[in-house]
Phi, psi and omega in degrees: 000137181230161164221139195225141172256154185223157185269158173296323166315290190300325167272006156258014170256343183221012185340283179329281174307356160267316178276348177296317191297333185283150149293143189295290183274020193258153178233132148282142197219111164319126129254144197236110168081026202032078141209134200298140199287299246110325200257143191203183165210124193231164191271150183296318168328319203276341191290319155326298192313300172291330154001287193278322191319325201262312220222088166250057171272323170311307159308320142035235165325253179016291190294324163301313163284353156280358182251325190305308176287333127014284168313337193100337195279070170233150187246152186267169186292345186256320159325327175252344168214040189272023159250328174303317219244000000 
């Protein structure tokens, strides 16, 4: 796993091209005025991954909902926000 920082500037002038550049276990970490944000951008897998480290209950879910889609048991996009929108 590696970490790397980008200033917010640079990473909103380049996104595409800042995230092409990440690694499956690599984290970016935000920076604003050169001081870290807070902020970060991680792959989703590695995020599951800290994920279960806090709360594996979460993982879970996770698992129960891939056999749900598995299964079929799924709503279409307008079935879940077709009143909202």
């Amino acid at each position: 796993m590696s970490t790397k920082t980008i200033d917010a500037t640079d990473l909103r002038n380049n996104l595409s091209a800042t995230i092409s550049t990440l690694g499956k276990d690599d984290i970016l970490f935000i920076k604003s005025r050169g001081k870290l944000t807070g902020k970060a951008i991680i792959d989703d897998e590695l995020l599951e991954d800290l994920l279960l480290l806090k709360d594996g209950e979460y993982i879970a879910d996770i698992a129960r909902a891939r056999e749900e889609i598995k299964q079929g048991n799924i709503y279409t996009f307008n079935e879940v926000f077709g009143d909202v929108l």
